[in-house]
BAFI-3210 file (N, C-alpha, C; in Angstrom, 3 decimals, decimal comma, padded with zeros to 6 digits):
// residues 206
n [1|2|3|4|5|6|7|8|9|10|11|12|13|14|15|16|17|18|19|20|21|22|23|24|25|26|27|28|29|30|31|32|33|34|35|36|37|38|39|40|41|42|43|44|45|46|47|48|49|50|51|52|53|54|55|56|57|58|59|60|61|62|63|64|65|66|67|68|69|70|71|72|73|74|75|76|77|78|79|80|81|82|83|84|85|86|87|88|89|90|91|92|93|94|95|96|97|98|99|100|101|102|103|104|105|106|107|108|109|110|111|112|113|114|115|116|117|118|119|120|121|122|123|124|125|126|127|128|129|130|131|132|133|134|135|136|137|138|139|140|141|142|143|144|145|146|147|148|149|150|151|152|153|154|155|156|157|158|159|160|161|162|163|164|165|166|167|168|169|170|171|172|173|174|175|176|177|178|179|180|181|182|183|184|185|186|187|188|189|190|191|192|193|194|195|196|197|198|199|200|201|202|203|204|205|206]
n.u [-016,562|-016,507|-018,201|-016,746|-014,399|-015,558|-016,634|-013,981|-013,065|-011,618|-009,728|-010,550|-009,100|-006,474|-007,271|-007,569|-004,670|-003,707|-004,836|-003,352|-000,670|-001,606|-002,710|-004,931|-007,486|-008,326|-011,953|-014,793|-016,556|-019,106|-019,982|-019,474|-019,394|-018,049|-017,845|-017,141|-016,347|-017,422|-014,583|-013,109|-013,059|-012,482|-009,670|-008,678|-008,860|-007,141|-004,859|-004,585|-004,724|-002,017|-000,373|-000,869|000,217|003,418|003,773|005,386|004,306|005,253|006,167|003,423|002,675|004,152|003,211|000,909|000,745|001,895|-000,057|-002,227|-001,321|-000,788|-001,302|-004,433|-007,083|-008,294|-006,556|-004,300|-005,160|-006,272|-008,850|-011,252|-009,521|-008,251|-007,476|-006,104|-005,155|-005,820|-007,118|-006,388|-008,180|-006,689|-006,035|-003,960|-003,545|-003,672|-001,749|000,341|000,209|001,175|003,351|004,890|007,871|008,431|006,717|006,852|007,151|008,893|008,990|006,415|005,785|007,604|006,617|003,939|005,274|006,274|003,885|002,440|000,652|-001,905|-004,521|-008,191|-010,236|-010,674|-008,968|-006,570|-005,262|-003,824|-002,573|-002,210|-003,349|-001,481|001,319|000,775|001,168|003,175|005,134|004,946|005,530|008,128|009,569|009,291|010,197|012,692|013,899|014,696|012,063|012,502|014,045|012,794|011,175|012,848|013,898|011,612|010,938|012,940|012,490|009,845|010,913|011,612|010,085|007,990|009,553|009,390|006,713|006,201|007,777|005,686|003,302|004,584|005,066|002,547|001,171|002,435|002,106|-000,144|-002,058|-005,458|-005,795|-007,370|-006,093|-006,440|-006,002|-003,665|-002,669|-002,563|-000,921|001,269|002,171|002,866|005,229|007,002|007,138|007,637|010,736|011,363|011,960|013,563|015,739|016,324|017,041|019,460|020,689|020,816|022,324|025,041|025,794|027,694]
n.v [-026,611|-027,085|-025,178|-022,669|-022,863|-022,860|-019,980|-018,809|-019,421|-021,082|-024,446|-027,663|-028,898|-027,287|-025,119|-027,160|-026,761|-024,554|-024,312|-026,338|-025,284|-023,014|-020,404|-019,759|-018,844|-021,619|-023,584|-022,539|-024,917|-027,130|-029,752|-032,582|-030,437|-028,358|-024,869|-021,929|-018,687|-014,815|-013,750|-016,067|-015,815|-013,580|-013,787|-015,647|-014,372|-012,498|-013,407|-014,645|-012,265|-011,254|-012,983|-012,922|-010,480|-011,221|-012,369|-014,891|-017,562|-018,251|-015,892|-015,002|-016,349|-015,605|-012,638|-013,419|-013,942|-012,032|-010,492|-011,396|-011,525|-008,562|-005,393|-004,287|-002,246|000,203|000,032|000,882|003,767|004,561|004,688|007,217|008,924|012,855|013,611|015,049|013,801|011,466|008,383|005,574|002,836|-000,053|-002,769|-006,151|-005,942|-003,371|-002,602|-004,093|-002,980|-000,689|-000,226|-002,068|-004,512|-003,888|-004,307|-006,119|-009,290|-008,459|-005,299|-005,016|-005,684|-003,862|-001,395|-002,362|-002,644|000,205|001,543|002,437|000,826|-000,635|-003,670|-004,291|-006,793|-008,071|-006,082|-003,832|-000,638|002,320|004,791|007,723|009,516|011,492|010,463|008,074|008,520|010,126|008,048|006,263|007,545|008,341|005,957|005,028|007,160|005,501|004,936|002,613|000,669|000,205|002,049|004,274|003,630|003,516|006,134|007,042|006,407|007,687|010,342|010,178|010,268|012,385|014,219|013,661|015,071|017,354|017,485|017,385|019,690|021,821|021,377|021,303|024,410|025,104|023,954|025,351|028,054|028,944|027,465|027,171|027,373|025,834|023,404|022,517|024,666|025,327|023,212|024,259|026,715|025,291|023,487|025,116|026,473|024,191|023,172|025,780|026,054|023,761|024,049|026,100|025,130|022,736|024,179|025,342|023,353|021,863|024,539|023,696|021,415|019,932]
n.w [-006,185|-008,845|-010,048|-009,284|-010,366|-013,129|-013,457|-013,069|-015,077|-015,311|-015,215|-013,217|-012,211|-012,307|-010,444|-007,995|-007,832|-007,584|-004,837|-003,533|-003,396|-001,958|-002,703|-002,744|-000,183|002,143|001,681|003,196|005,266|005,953|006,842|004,599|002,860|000,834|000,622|-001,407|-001,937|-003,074|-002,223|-003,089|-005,872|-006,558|-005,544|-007,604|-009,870|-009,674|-009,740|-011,953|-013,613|-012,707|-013,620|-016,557|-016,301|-016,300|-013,260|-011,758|-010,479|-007,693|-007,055|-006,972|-004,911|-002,811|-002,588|-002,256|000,360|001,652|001,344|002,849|005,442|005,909|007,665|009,154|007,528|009,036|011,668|010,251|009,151|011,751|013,829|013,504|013,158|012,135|009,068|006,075|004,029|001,364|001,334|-000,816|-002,928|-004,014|-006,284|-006,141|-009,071|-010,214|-008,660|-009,567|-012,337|-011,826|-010,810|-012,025|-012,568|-009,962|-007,989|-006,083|-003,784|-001,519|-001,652|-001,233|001,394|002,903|001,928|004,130|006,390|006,639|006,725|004,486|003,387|003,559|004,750|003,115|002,945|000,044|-001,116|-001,028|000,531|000,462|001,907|001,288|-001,567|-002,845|-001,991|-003,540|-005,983|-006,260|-005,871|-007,595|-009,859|-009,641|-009,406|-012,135|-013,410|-013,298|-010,671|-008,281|-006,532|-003,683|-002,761|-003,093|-001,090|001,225|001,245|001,838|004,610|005,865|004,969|006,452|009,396|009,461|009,033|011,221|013,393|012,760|013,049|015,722|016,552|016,105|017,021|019,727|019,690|019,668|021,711|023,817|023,683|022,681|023,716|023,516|020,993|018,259|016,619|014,176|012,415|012,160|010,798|007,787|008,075|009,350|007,264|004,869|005,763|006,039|003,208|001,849|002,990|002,619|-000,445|-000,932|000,608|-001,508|-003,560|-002,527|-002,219|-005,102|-005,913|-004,643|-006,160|-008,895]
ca.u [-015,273|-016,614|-018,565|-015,858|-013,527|-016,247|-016,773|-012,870|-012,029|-009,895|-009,580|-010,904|-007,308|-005,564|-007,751|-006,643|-002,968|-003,561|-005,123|-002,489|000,156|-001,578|-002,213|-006,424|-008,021|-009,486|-012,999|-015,978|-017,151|-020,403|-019,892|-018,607|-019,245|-016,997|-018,475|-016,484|-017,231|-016,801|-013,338|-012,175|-013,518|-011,790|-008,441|-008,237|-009,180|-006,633|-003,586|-005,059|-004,343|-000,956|000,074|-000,588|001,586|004,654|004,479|005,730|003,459|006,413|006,520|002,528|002,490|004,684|002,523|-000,450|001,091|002,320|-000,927|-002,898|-000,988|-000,884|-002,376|-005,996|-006,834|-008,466|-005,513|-003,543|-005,657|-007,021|-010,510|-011,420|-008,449|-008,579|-006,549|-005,769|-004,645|-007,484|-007,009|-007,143|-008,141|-006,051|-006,073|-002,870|-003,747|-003,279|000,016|001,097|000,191|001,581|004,844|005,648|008,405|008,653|005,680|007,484|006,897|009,535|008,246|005,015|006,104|008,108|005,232|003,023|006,002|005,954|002,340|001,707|-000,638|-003,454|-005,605|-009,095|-010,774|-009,608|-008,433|-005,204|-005,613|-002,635|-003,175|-002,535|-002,965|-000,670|002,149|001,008|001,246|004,470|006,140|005,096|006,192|009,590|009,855|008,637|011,530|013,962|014,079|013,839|010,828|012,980|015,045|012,003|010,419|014,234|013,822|009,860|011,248|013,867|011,489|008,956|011,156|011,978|008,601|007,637|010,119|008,861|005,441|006,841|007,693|004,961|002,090|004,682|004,657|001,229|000,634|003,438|002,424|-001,494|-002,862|-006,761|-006,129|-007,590|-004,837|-006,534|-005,675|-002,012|-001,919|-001,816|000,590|002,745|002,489|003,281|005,991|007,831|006,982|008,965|011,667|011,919|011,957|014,759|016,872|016,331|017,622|020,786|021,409|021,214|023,375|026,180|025,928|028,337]
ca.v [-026,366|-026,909|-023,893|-021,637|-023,186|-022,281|-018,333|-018,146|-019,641|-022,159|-026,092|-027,696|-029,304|-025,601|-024,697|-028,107|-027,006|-023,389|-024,561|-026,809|-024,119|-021,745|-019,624|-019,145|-019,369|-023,195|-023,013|-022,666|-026,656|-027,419|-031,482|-033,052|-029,707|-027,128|-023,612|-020,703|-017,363|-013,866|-013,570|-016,955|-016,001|-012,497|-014,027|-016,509|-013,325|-011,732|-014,350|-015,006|-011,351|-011,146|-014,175|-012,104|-009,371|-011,949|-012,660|-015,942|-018,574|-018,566|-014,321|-014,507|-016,815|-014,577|-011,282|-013,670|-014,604|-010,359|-009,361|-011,721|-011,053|-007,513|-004,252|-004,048|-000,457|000,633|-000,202|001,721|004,970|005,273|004,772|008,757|010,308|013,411|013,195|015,537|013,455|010,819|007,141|004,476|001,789|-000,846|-004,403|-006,354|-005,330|-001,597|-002,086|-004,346|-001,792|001,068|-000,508|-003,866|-005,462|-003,869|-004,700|-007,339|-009,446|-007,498|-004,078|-004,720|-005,669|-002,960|-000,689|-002,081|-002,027|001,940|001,949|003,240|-000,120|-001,771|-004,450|-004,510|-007,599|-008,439|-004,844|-003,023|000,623|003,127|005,436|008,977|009,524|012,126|009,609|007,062|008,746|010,085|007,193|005,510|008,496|008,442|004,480|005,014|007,663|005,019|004,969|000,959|001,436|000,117|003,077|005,133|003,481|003,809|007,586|007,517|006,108|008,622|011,523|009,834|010,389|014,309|014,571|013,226|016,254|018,817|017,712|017,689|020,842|023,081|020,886|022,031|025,339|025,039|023,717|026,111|029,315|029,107|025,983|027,105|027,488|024,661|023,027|022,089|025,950|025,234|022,246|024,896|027,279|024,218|022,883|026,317|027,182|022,996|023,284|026,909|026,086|022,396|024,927|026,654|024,025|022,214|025,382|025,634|021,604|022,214|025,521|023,026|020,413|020,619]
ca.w [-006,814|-010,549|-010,161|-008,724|-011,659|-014,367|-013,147|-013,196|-016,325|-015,429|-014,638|-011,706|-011,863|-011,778|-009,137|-007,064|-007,815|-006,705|-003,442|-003,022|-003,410|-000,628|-003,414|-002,259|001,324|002,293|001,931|004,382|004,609|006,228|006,715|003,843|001,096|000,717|000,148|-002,080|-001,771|-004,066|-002,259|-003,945|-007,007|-006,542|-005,616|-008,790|-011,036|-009,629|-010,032|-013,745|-014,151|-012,385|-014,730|-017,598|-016,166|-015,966|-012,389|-011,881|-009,337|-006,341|-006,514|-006,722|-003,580|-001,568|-002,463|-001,452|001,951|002,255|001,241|004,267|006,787|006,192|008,501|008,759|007,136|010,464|012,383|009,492|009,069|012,592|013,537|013,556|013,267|011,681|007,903|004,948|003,128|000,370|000,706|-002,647|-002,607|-004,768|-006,261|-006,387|-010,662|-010,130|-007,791|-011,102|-013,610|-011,461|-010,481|-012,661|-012,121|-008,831|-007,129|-005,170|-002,121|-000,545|-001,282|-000,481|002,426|003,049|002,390|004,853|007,572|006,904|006,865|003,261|002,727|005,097|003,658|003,587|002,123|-000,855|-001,772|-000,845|000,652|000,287|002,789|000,443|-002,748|-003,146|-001,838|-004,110|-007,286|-006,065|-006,001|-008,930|-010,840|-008,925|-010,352|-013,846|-013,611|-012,971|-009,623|-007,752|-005,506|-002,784|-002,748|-002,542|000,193|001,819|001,317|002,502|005,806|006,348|005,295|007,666|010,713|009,905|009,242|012,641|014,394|012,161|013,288|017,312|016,503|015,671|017,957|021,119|019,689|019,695|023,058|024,792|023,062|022,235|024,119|023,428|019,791|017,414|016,042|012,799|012,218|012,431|009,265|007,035|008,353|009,384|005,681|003,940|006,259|005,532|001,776|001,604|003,549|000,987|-001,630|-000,632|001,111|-002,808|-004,298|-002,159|-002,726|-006,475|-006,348|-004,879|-007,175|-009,762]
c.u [-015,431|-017,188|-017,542|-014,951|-013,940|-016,227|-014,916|-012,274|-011,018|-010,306|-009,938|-009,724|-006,475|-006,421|-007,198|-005,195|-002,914|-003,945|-003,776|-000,896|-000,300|-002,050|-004,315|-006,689|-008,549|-010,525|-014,101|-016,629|-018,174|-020,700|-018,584|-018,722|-018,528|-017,180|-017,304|-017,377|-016,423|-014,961|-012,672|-012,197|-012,140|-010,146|-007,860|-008,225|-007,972|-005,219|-003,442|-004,306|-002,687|000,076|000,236|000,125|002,847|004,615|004,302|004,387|004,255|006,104|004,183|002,141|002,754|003,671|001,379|-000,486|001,433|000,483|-002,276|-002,757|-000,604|-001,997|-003,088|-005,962|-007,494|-007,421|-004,519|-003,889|-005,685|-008,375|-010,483|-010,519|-008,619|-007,377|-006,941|-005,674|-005,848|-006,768|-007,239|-006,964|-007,465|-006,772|-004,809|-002,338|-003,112|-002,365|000,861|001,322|000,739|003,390|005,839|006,293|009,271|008,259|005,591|006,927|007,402|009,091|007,220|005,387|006,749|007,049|004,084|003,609|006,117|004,499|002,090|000,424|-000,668|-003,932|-007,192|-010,136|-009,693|-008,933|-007,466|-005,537|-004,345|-002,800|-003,334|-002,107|-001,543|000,770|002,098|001,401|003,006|005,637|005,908|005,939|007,893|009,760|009,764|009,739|012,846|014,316|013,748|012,751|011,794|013,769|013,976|011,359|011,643|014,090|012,565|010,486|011,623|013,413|010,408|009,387|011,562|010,807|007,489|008,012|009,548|007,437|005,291|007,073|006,853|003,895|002,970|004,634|003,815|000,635|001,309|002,431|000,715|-002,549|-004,332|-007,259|-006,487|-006,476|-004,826|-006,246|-004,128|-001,604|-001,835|-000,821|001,541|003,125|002,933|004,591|007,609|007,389|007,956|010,201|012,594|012,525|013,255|015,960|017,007|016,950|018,913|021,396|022,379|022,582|025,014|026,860|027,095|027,855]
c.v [-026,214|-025,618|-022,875|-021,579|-022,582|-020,934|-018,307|-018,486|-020,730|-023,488|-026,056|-028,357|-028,248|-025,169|-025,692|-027,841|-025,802|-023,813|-025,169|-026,228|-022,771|-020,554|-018,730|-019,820|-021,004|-022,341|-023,225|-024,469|-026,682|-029,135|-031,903|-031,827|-028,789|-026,168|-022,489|-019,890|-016,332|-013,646|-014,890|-016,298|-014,771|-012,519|-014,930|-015,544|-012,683|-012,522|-014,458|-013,451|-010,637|-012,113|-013,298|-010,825|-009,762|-012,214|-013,907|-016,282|-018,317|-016,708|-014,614|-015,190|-016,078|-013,472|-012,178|-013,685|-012,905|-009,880|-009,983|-011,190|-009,584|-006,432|-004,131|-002,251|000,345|001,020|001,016|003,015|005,259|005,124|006,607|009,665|010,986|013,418|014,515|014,970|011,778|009,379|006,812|003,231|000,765|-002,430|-004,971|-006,348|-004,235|-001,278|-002,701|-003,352|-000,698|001,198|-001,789|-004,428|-005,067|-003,833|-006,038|-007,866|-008,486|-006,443|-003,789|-005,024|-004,666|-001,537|-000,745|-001,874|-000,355|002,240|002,568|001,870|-000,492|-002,427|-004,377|-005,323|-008,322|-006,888|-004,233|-001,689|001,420|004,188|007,511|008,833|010,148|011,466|008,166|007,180|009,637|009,318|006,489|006,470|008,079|006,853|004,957|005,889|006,642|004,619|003,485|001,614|001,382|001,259|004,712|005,131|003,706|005,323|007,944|007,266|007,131|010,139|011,322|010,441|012,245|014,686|014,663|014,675|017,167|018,756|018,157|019,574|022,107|022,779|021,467|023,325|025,991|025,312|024,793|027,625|029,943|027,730|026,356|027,064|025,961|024,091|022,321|023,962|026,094|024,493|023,016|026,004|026,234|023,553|023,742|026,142|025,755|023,040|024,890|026,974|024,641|023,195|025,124|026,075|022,789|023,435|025,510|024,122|021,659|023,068|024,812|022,096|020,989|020,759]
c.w [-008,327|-010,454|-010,546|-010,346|-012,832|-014,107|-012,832|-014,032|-016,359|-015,216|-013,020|-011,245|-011,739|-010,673|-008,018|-006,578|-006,716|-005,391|-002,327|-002,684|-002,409|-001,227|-003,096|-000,924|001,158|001,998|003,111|003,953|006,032|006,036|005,504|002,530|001,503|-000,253|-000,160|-002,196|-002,661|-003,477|-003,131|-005,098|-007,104|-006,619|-006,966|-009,930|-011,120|-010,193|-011,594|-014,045|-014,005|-013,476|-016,364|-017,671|-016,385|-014,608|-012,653|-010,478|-008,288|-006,205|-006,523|-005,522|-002,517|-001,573|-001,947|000,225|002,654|002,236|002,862|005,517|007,295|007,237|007,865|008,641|008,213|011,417|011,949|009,870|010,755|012,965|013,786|013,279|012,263|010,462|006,777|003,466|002,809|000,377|-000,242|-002,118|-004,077|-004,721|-006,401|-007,737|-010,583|-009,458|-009,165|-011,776|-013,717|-011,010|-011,021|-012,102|-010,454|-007,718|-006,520|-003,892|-001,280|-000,299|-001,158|001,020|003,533|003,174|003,413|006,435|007,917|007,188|006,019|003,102|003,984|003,869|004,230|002,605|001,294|-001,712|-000,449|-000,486|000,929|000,842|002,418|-000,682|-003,552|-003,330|-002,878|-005,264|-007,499|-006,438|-007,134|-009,871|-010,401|-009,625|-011,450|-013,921|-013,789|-011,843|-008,925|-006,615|-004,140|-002,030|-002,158|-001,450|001,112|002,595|002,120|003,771|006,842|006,392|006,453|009,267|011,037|010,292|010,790|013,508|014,028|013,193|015,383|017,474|016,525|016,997|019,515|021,230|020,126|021,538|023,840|024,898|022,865|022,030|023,919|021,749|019,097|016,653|014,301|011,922|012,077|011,168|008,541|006,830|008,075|008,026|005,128|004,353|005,377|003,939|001,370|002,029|002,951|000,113|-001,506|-000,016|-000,473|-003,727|-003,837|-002,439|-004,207|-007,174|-006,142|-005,291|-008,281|-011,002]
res [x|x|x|x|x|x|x|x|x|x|x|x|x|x|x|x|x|x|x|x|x|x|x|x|x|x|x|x|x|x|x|x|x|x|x|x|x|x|x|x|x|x|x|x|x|x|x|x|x|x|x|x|x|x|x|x|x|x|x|x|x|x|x|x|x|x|x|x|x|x|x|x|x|x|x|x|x|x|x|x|x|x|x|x|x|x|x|x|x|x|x|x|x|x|x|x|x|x|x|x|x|x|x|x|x|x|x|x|x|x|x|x|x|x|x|x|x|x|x|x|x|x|x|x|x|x|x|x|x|x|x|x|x|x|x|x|x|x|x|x|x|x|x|x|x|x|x|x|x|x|x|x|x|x|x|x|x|x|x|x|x|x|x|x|x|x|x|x|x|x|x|x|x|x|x|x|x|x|x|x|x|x|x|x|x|x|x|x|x|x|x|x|x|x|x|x|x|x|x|x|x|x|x|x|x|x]
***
């Protein structure tokens, strides 16, 4: 425990407290010693650095308790499945830095109920980039994340029909064809038809 304490900077009495608060795993004990490993070290680095963001101890407990019991990134991604779209991998730092004061228990939570985050280790994986940098932008606009993950949901489920759509096409119409030949039709065709259904929105705005 003095070790662990010294390589993170802190008290072997703030380390006692954090333990006692839930706030790092027990450790591996082997009789009467009790062995820490780079994930402790990793998780006290990380709290130290959340602290200096403003989160409070009670909101960095909850994100500890969201971020455990979160989907394994296997589970998330797929083992094999075939993807377009570039995982990142995160620390609970770079969801701070990218979303402040709205990188909440809740909406992490919320994120891993949609399946934008899996965990793996002690790092966070966001399953496309494109979507991640999305939404931060969309916050940093103004926007509560909550609102965006609201909206990700609700795009999620068109998204789903659209995708029903083209794969029965597919199968009905030209069952021998490869269907990785189809993502970019089917992406052009829903990206021009956004376009233009965002153009007629606008025109009836006042």
């Amino acid at each position: 425990m003095e070790e662990l304490a010294d390589l993170a900077g802190i008290t072997v009495r703030t380390l006692r407290f954090y333990r006692e608060r839930k706030l790092i795993p027990p450790p591996r004990r082997e009789g009467r010693i009790a062995w820490y490993g780079d994930h402790h070290l990793a998780r006290l680095r990380t709290i130290s650095a959340l602290l200096e963001r403003g989160h409070t101890l009670n909101g960095i407990a909850e994100l500890a308790e969201a971020f455990d019991h979160g989907r394994d990134v296997a589970d998330l991604l797929g083992l094999g499945a075939p993807t377009e779209e570039t995982p990142v991998r995160l620390t609970p730092e770079d969801l701070a830095d990218r979303f402040g004061p709205e990188a909440t228990p809740e909406n992490l939570a919320a994120s891993m109920d949609l399946g934008y985050l899996g965990t793996d280790g002690e790092q966070i994986v966001h399953i496309s980039r494109s979507l991640l940098e999305a939404s931060s932008t969309l916050v940093q606009a103004g926007i509560p994340l909550s609102a965006v993950l609201a909206a990700g949901k609700q795009v999620r489920a068109h998204a789903d029909a659209l995708a029903e759509i083209f794969t029965d096409m597919l199968l009905t119409h030209a069952p021998t064809t490869d269907p990785a030949h189809l993502r970019p039709l089917a992406r052009r065709v829903v990206e021009s038809e956004l376009s233009l259904a965002l153009d007629r929105r606008m025109r009836q705005e006042p």
